[in-house]
Structures are given as structure tokens and as C-alpha cells.
C-alpha positions in Angstrom: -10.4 15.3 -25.0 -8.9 11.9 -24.9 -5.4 10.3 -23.3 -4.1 8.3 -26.3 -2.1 5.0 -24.4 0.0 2.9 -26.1 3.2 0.3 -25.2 0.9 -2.6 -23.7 1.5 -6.3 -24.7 3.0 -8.9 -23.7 6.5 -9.6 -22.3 8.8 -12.3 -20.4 9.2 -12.0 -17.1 12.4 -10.0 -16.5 11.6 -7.8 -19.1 10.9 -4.4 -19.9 8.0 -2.2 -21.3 7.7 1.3 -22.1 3.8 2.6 -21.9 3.2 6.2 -23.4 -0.1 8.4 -22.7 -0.5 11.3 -25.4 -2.9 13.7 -24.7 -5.5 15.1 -27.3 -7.1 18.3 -27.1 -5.8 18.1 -23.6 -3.0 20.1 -22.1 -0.6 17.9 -19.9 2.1 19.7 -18.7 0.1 21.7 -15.8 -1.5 18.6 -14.2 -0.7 16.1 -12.4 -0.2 12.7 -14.4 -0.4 9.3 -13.2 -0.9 5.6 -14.0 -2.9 3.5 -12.5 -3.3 -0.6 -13.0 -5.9 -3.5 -12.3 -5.8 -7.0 -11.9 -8.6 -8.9 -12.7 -10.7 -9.4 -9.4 -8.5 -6.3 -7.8 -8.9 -3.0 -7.1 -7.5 -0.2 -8.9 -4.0 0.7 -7.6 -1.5 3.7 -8.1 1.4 2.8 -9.7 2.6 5.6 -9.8 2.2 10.1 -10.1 4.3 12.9 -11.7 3.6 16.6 -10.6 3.7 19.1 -13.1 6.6 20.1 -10.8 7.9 17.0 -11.4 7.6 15.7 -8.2 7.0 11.6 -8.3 5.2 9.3 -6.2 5.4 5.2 -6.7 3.4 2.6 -5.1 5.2 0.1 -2.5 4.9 -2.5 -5.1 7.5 -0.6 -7.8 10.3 -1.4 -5.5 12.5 1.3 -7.8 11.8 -1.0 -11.1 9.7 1.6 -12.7 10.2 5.3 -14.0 7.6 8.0 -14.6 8.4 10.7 -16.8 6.6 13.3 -18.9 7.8 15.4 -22.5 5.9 18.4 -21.9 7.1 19.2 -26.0 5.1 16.1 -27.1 2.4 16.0 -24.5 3.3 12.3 -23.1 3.6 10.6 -20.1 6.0 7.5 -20.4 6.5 4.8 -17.7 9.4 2.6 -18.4 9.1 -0.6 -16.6 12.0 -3.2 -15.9 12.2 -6.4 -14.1 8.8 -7.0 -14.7 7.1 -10.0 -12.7 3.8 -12.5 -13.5 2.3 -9.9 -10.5 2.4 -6.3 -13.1 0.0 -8.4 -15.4 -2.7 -6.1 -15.4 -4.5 -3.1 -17.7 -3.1 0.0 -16.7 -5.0 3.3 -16.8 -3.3 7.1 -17.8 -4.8 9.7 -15.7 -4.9 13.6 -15.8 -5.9 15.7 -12.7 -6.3 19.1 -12.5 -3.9 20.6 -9.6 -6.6 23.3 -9.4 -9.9 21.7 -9.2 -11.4 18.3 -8.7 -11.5 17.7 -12.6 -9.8 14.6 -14.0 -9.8 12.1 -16.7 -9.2 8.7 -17.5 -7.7 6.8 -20.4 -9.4 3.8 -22.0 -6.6 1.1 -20.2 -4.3 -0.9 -22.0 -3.4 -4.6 -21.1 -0.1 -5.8 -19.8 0.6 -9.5 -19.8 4.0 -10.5 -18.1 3.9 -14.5 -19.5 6.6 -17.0 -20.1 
């Protein structure tokens, strides 16, 4: 089983990132998907949570510049980011929870640099 991340790197500030989670031997579409980031020093926060309803959840900080979305026909999780600040530098996590039991799992993170 793993979540497969990619999209990290570094952009300007103002800019815009895409992040992908693809799951292996892992079925997305009936959990509940999210991403998660942390700072150096910080804990780790939501950023944000898709049902497999569809249902969404963001953290305060998003202020409407990001979008979660899944592709249940290639088993991804995308979150497009915009506007992006010095303050979204951090490696961001894909998770998978079970909507069913207290099973989850983590991806391996993947680092996001907002620099001039």
C-alpha cells in the first residue's frame, strides 16, 4: 500500500502549485482523503479533507486560495493551490482514512518552498 505524492517544489510567491496523491494497491474513492502540512518547528495542520461524498473541509488558513479534488478513474487526490504566501512553505502529507473504521495512512510528505 502506498500514497504516491507528487507537485512539490518551489514557487514565487503569488503563485500556484498543483500536488497529486496516487494511491497504490490502495482504493481511494471510498475514504476520506485529506492533506495535511508542517512547518519546521510546527505542528501538523489540516489543510484541508474531501469525503468520498465529496463533501470538503479547509483549514482557516486557505482563505478560499486552495481546491481539493479527487479522480476516483485515476485514483488521485489533487490540491491546486493559488496565491501562495512565504507562510504555505511546508511538507505536506496525503492521508487516507477509512470512513468505517479507525484505519488510515500516511504519505511519505513532499516539500513546498514559496521563495522569491
Amino acid at each position: 500500500v502506498q500514497l504516491v505524492e507528487s507537485g512539490g517544489g518551489l514557487v514565487h510567491p503569488g503563485g500556484s502549485l498543483t500536488l497529486s496523491c496516487t494511491g497504490s494497491e490502495i482504493r481511494l474513492d471510498d475514504k476520506t482523503m485529506s492533506w495535511y502540512r508542517q512547518a519546521p518547528g510546527k505542528q501538523r495542520d489540516l489543510v484541508a479533507s474531501i469525503t468520498s461524498t465529496n463533501t470538503t473541509n479547509y483549514g482557516d488558513f486557505v482563505q478560499g486560495r486552495f481546491t481539493i479534488s479527487r479522480d476516483n478513474t485515476k485514483n488521485t487526490l489533487y490540491l491546486q493551490m493559488n496565491s501562495l504566501n512565504s507562510e504555505d512553505t511546508a511538507v505536506y502529507y496525503c492521508k487516507a482514512d477509512s470512513e468505517y473504521t479507525y484505519w488510515h495512512f500516511w504519505g511519505q510528505g513532499m516539500q513546498v518552498t514559496v521563495s522569491a
